[in-house]
DSSP file (Angstrom, degrees, kcal/mol; ACC not computed):
  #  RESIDUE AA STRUCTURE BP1 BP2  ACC     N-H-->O    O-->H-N    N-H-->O    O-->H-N    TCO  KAPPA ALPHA  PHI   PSI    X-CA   Y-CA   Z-CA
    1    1 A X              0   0    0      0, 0.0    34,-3.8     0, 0.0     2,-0.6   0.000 360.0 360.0 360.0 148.6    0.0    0.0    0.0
    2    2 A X  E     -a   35   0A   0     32,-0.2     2,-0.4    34,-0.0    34,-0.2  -0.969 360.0-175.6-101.2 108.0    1.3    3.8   -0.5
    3    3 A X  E     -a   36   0A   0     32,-4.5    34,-1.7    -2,-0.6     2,-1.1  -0.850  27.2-144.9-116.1 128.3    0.7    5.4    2.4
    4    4 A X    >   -     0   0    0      4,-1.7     3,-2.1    -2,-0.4     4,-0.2  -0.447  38.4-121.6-112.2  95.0    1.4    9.0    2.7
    5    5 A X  G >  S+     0   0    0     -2,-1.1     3,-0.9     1,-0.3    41,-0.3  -0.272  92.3   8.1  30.7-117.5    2.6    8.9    6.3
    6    6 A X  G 3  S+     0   0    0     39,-1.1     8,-1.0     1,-0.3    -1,-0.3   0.603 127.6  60.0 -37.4 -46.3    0.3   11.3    8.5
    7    7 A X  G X  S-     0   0    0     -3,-2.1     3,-1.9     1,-0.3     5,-0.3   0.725  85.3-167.8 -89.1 -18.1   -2.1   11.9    5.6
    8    8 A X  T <  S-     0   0    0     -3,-0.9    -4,-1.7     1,-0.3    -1,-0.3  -0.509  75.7 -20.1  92.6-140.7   -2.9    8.1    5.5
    9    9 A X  T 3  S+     0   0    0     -2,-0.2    -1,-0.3    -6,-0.2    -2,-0.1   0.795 135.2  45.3 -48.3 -51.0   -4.8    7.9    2.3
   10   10 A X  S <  S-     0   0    0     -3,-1.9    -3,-0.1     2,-0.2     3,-0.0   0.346  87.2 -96.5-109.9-157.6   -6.0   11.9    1.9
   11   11 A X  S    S+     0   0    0      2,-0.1     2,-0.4    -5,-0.0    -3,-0.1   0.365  89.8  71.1-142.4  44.4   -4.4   15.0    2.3
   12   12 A X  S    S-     0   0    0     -5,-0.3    -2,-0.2    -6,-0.1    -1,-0.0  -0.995  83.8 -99.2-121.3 145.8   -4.9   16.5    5.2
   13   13 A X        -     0   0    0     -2,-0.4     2,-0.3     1,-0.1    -6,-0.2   0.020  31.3-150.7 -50.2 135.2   -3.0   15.0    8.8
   14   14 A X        -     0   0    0     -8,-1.0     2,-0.1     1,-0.0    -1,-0.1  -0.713  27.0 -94.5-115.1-175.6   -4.4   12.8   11.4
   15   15 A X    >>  -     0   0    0     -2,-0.3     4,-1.8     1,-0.1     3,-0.7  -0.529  41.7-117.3-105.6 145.4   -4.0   12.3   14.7
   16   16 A X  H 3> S+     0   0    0      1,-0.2     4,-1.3     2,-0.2    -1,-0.1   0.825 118.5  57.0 -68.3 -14.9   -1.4    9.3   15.5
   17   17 A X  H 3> S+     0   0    0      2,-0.2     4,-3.3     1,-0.2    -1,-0.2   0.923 104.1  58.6 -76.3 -27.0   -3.7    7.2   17.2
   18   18 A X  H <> S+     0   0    0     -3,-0.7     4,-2.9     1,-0.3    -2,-0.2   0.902 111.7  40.9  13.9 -84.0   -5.9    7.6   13.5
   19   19 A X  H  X S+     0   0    0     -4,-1.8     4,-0.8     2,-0.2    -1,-0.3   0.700 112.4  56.9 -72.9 -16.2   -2.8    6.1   11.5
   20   20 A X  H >X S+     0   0    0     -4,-1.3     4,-2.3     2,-0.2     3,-1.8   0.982 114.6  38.2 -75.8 -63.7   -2.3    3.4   14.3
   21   21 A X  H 3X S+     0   0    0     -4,-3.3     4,-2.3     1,-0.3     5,-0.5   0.955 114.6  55.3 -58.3 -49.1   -5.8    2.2   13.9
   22   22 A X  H 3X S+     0   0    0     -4,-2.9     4,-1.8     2,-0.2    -1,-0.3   0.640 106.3  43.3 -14.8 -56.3   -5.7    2.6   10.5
   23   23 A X  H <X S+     0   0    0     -3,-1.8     4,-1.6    -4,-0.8     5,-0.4   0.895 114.0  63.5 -92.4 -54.3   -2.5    0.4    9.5
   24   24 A X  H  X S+     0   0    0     -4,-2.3     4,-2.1     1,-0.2    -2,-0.2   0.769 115.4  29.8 -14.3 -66.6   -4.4   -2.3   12.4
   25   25 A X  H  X S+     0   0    0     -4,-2.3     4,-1.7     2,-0.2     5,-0.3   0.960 116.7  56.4-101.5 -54.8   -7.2   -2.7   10.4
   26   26 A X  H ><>S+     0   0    0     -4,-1.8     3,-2.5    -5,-0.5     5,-1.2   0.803 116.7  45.7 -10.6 -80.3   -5.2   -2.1    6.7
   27   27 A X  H ><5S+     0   0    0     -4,-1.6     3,-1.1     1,-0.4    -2,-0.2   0.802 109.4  51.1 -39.1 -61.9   -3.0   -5.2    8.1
   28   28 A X  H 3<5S+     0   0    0     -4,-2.1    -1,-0.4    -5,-0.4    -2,-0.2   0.654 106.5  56.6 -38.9 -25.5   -5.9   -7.3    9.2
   29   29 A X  T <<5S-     0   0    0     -3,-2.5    -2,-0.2    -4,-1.7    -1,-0.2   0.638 125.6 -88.8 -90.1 -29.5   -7.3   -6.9    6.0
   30   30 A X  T < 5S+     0   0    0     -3,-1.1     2,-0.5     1,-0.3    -3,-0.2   0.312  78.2 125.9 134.9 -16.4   -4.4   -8.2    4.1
   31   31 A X      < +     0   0    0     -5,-1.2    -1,-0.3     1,-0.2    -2,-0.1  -0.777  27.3 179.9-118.1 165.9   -2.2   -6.2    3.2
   32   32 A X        +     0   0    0     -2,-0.5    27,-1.2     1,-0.1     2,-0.6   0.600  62.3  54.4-102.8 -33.7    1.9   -6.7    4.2
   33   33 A X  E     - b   0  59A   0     25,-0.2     2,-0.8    27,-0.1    27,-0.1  -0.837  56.5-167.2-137.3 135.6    3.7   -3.9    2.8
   34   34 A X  E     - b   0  60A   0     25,-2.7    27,-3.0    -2,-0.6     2,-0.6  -0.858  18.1-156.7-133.2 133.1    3.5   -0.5    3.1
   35   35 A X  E     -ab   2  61A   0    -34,-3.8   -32,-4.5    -2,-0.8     2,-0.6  -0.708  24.4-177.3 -79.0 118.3    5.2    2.2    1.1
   36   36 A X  E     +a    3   0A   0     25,-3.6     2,-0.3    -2,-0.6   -32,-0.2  -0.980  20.7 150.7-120.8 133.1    5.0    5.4    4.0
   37   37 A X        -     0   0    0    -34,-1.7     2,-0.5    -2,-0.6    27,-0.1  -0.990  37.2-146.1-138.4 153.7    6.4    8.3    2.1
   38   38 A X    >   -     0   0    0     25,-0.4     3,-4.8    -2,-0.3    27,-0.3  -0.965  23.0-131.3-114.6 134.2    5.5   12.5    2.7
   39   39 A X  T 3  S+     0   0    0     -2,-0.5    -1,-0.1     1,-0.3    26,-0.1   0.862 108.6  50.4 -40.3 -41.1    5.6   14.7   -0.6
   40   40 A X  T 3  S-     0   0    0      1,-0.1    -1,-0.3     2,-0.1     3,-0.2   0.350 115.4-114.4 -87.3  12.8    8.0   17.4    1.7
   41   41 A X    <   +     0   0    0     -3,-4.8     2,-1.4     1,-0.2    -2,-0.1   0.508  54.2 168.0  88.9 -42.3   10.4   14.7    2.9
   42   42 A X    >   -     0   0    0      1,-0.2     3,-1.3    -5,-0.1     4,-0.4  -0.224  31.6-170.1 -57.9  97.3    9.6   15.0    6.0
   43   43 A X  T >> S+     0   0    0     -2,-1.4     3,-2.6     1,-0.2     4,-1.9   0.854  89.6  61.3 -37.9 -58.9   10.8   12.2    8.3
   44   44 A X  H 3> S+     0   0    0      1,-0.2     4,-0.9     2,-0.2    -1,-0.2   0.749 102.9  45.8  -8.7 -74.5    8.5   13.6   11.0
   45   45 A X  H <4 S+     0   0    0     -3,-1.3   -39,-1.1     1,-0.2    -1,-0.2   0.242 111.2  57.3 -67.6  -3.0    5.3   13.1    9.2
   46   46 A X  H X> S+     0   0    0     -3,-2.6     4,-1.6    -4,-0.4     3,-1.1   0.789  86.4  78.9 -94.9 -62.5    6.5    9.8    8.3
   47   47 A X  H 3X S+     0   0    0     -4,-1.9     4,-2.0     1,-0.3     5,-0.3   0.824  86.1  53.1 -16.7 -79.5    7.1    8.2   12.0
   48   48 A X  H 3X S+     0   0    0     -4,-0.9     4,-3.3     1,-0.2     3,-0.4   0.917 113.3  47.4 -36.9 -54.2    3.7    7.3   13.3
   49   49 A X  H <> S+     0   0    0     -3,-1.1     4,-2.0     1,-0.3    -1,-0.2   0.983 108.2  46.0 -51.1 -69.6    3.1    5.4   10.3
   50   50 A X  H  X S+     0   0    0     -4,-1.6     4,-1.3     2,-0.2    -1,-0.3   0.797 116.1  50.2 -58.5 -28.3    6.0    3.4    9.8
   51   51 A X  H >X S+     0   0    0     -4,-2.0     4,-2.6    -3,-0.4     3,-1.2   0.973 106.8  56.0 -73.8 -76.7    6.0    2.4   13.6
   52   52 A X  H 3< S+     0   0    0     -4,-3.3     4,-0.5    -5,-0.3    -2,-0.2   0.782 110.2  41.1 -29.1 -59.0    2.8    1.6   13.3
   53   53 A X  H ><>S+     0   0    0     -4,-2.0     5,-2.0     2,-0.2     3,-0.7   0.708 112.1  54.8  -7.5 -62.1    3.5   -0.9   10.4
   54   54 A X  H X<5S+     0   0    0     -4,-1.3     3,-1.3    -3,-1.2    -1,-0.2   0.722 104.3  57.3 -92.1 -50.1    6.3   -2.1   11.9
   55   55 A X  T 3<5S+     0   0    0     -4,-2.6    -1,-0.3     1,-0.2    -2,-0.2   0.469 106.0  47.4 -77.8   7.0    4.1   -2.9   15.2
   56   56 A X  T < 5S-     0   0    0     -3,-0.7    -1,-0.2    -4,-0.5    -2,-0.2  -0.419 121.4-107.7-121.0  49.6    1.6   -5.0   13.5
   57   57 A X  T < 5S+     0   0    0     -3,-1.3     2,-0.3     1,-0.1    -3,-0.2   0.511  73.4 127.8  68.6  11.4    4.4   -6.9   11.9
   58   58 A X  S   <S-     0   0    0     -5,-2.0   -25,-0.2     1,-0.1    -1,-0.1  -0.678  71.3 -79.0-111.5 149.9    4.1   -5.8    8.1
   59   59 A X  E     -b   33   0A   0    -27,-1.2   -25,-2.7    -2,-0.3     2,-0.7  -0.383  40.9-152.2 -50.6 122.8    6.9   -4.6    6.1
   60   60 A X  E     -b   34   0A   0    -27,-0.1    30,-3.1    -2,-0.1    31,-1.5  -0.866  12.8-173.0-120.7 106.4    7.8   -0.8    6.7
   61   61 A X  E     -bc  35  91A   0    -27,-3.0   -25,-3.6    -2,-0.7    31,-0.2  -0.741  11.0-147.7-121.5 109.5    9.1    0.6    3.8
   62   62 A X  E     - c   0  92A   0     29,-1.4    31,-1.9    -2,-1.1     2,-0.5  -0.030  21.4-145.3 -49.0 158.5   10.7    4.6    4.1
   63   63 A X  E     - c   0  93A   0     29,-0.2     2,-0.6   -28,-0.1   -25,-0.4  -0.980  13.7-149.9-148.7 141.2   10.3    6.3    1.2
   64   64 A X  E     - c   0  94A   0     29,-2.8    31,-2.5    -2,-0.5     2,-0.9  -0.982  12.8-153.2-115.2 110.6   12.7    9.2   -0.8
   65   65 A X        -     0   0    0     -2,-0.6    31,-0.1   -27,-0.3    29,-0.1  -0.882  20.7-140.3 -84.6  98.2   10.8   11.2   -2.6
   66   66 A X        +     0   0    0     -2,-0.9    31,-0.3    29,-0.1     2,-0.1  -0.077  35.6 147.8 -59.5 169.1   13.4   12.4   -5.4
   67   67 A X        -     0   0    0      5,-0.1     2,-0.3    29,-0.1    -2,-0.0  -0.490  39.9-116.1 157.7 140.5   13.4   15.5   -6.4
   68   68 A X        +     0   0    0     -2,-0.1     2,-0.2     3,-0.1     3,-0.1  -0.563  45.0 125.1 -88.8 141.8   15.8   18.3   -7.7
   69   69 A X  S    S-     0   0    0     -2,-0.3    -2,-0.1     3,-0.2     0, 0.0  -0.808  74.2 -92.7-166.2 171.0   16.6   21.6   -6.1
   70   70 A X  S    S+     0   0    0     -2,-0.2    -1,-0.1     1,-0.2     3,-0.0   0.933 130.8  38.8 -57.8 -57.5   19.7   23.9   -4.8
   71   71 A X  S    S+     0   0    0      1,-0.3     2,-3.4    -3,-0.1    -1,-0.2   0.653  89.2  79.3 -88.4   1.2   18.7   21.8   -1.5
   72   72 A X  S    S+     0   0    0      3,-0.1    -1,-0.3     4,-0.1    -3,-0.2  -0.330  70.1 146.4 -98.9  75.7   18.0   18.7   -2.5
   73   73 A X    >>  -     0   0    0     -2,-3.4     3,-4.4    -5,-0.1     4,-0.7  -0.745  65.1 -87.5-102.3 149.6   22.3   17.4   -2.9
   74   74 A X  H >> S+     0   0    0      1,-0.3     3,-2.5     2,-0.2     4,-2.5   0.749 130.3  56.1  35.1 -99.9   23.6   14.1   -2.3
   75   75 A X  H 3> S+     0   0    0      1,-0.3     4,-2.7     2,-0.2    -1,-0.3   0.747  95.8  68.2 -51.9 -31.3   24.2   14.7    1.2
   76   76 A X  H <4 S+     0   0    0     -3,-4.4    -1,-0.3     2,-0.2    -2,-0.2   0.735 108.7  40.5 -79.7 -21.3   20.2   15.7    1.7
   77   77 A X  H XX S+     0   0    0     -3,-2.5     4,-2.8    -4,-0.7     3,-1.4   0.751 108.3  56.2 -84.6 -40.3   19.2   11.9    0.9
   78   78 A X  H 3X S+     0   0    0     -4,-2.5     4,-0.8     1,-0.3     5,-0.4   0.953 112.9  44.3 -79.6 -39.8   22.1   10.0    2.9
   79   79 A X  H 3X S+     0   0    0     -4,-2.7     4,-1.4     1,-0.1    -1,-0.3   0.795 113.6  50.2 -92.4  13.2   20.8   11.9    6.0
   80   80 A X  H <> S+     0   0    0     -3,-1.4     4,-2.4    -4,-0.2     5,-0.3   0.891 116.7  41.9 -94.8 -53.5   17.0   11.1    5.0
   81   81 A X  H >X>S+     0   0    0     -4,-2.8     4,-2.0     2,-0.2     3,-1.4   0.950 114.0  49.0 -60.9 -78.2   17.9    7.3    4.6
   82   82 A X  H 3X5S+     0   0    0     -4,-0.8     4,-3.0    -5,-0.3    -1,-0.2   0.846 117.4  44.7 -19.5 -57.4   20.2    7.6    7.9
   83   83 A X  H 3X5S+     0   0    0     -4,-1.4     4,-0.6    -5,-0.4    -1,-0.2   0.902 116.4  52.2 -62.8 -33.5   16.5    9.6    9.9
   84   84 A X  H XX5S+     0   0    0     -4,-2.4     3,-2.0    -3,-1.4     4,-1.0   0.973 108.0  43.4 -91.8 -41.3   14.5    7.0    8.3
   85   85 A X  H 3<5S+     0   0    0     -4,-2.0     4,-0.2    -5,-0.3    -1,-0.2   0.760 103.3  61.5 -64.1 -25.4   16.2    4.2    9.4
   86   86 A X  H 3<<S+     0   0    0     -4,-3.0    -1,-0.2    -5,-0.5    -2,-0.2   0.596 104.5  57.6 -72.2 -12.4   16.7    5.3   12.8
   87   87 A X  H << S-     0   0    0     -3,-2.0    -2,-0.2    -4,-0.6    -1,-0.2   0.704 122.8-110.6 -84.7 -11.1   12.9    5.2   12.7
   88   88 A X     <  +     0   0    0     -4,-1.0     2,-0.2    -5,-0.2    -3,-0.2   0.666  49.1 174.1  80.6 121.2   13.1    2.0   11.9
   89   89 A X        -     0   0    0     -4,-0.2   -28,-0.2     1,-0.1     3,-0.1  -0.667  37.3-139.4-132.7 179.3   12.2    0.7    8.5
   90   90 A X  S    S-     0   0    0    -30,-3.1    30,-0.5     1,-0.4     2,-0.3   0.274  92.2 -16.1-129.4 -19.0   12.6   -3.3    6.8
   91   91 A X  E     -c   61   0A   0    -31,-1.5   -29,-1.4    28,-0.1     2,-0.5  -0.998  61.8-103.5-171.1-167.2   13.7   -0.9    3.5
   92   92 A X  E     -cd  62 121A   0     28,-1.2    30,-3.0    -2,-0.3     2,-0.8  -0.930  19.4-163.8-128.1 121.4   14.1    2.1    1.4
   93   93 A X  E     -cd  63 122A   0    -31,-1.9   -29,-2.8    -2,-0.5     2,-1.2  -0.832   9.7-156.9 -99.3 102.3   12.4    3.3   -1.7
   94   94 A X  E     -c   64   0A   0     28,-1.6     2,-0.9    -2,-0.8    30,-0.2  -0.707  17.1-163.7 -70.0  90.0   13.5    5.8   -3.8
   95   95 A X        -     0   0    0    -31,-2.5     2,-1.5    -2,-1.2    30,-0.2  -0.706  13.3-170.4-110.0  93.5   10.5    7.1   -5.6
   96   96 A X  B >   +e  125   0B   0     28,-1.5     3,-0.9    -2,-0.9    30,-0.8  -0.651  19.7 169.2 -84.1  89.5   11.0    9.2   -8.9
   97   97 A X  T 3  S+     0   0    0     -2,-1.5    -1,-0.2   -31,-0.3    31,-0.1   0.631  71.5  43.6 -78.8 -29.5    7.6   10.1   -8.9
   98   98 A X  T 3  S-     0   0    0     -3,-0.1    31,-0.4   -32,-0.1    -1,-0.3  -0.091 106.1-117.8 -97.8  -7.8    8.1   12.5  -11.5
   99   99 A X  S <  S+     0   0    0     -3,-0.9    30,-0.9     1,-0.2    32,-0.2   0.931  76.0 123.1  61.9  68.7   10.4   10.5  -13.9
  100  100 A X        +     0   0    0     28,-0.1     2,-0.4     2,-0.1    -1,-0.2   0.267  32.9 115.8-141.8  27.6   13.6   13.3  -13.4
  101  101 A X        -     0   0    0     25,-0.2    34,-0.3    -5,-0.1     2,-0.2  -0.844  57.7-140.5-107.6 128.0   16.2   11.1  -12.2
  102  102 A X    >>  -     0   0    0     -2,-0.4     4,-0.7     1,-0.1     3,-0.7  -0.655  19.9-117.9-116.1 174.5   19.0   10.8  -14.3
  103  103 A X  H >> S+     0   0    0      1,-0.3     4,-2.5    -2,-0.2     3,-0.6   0.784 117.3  51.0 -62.1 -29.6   20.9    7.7  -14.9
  104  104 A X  H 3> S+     0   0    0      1,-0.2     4,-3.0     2,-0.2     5,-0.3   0.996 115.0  46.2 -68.1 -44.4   24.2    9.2  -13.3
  105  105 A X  H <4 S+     0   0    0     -3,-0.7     4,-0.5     1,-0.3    -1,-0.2   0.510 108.0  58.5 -70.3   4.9   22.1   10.3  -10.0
  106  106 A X  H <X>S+     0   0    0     -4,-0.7     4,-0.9    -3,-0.6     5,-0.8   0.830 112.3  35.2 -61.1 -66.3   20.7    7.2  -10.0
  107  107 A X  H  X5S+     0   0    0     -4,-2.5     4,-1.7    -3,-0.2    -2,-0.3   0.954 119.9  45.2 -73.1 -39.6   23.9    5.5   -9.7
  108  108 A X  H  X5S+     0   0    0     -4,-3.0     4,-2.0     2,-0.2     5,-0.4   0.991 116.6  47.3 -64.8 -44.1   25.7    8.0   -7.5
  109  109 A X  H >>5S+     0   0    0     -4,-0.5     3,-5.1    -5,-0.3     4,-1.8   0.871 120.4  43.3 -49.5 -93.8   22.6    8.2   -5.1
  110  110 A X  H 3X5S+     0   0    0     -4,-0.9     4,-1.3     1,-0.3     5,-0.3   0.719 111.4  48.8  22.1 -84.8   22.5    4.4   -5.3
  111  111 A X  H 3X<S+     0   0    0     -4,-1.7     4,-0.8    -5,-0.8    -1,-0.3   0.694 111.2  50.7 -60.8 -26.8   26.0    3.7   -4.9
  112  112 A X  H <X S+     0   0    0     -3,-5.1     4,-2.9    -4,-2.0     5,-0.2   0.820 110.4  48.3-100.3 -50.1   26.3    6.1   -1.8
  113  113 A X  H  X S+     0   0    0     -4,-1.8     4,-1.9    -5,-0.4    -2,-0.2   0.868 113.1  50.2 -66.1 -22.6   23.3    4.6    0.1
  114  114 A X  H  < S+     0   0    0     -4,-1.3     3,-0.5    -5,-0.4    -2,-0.2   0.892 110.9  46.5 -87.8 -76.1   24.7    1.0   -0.6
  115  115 A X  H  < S+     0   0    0     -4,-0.8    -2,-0.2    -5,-0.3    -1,-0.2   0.793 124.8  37.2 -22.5 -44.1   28.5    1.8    0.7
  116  116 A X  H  < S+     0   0    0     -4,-2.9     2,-0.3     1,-0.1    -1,-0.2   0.910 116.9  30.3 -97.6 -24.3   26.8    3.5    3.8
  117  117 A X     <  -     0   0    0     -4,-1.9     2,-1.7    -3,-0.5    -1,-0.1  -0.840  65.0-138.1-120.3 131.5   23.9    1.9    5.1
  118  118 A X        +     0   0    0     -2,-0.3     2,-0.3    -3,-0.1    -4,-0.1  -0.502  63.8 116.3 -94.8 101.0   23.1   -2.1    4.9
  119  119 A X        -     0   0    0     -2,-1.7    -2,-0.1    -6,-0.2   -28,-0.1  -0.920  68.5 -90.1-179.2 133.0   19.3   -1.8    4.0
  120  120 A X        -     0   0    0    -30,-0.5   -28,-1.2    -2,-0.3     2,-0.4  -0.005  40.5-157.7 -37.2 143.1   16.9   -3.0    0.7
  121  121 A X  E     -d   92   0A   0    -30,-0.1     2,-0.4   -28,-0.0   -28,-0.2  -0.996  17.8-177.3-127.9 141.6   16.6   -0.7   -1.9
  122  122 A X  E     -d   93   0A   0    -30,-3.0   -28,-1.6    -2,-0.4     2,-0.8  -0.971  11.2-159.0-146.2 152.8   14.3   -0.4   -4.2
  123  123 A X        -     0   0    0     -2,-0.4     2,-0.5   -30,-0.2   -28,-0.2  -0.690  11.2-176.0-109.8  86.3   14.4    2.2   -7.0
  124  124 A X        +     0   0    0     -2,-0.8   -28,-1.5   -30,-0.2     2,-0.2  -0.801  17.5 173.0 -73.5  98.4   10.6    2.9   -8.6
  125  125 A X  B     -e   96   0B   0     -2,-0.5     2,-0.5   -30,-0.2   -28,-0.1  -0.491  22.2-145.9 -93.8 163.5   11.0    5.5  -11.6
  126  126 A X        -     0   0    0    -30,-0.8     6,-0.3    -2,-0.2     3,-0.3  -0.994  15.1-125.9-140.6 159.8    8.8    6.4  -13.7
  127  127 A X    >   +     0   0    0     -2,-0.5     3,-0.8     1,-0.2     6,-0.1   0.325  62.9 125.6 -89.1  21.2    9.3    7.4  -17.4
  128  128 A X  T 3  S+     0   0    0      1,-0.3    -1,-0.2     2,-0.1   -29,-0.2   0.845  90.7  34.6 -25.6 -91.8    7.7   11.0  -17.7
  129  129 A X  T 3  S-     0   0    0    -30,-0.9    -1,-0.3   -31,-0.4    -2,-0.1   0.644 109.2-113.1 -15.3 -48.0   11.5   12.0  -19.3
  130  130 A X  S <  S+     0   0    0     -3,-0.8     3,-0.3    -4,-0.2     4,-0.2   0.409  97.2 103.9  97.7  -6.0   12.4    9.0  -21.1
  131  131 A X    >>  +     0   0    0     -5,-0.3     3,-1.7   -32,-0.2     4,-1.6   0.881  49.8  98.7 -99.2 -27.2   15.1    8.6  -18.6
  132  132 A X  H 3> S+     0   0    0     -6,-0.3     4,-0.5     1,-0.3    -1,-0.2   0.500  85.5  37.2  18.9 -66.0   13.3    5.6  -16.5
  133  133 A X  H 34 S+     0   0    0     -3,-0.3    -1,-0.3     2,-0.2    -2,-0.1   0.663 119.9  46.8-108.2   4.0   14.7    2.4  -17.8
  134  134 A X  H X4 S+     0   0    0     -3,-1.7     3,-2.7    -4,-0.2     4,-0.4   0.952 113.2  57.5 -64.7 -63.5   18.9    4.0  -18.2
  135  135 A X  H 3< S+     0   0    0     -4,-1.6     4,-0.3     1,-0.3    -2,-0.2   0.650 109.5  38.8 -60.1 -19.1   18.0    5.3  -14.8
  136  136 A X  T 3< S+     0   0    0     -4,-0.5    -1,-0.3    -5,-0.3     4,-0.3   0.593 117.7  49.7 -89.9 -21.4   17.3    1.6  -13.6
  137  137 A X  S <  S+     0   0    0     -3,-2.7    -2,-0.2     2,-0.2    -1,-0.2   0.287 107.2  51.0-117.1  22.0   20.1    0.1  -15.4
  138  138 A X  S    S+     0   0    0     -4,-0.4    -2,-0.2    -3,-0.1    -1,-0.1   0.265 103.3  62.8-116.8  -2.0   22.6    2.4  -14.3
  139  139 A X              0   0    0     -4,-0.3    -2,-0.2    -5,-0.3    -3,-0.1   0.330 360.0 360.0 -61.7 -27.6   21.6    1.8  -10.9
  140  140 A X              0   0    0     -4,-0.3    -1,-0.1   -29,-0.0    -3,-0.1   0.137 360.0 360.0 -39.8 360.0   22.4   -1.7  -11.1
C-alpha cells in the first residue's frame, strides 16, 4: 500500500492514534507492505506510520521522494535514509515520482546509500522523461 505517512490515504494529517488504527485494520485486511512516504520529505510526518507498520508486523518501507533543487544534494538523501532508518524501516524506496532522475544520480545516489547503510533498496521510476529504464540500469 502507498501510504502518505500522516495523511494516511488523503491530504490532510491525522492524529497518530488515527494512522495506528488505520494500518491495524489495513493489516488485518491483508495487506503486508507498506510504502509510507510525505511529498516534503519529511521524516517527521512519516514516523507514526512506519512504527505503526512495523508494530503489527508488516513490512515498513521509508520512502525518498526524489526530487531536484539547490537543496535537495547528495548529502540531503544520505541523512533522510540515515532519519529513516533510525525510525526504523525493513527498506528504502526511492520514488521518482516525477520521472527526473537521471541515470548518473541514480547511480551515485545508489551507490552512496549502498556503501553506507546495509538496508533494501528499491528504486521505482517512472518514465515521464524518457530517462526511466537508463536510470534503472545504471543503478544496477
Amino acid at each position: 500500500m502507498l501510504l502518505r505517512g500522516q495523511n494516511l490515504l488523503g491530504y490532510r494529517h491525522y492524529a497518530d492514534d488515527v494512522v495506528e488504527r488505520f494500518v491495524e485494520r489495513a493489516v488485518k485486511n491483508g495487506m503486508d507492505v507498506f510504502r509510507v512516504f510525505d511529498a516534503m520529505n519529511d521524516p517527521r510526518n512519516m514516523k507514526a506510520a512506519l512504527q505503526a507498520v512495523r508494530s503489527h508486523g508488516a513490512h515498513a518501507q521509508g520512502t525518498l521522494s526524489y526530487t531536484t533543487s539547490p537543496a535537495h544534494t547528495l548529502q540531503t538523501w544520505l541523512d533522510l535514509t540515515e532519519q529513516l532508518l533510525e525510525t526504523g524501516v525493513d527498506s528504502i524506496a526511492i520514488k521518482d515520482m516525477s520521472g527526473i532522475l537521471t541515470p548518473m544520480a541514480a547511480y551515485e545516489l545508489v551507490s552512496e546509500i549502498k556503501k553506507r547503510f546495509e538496508v533494501r533498496l528499491h528504486l521505482h521510476c517512472h518514465a515521464t522523461t524518457g530517462m526511466a529504464e537508463m536510470a534503472l540500469l545504471k543503478a544496477i
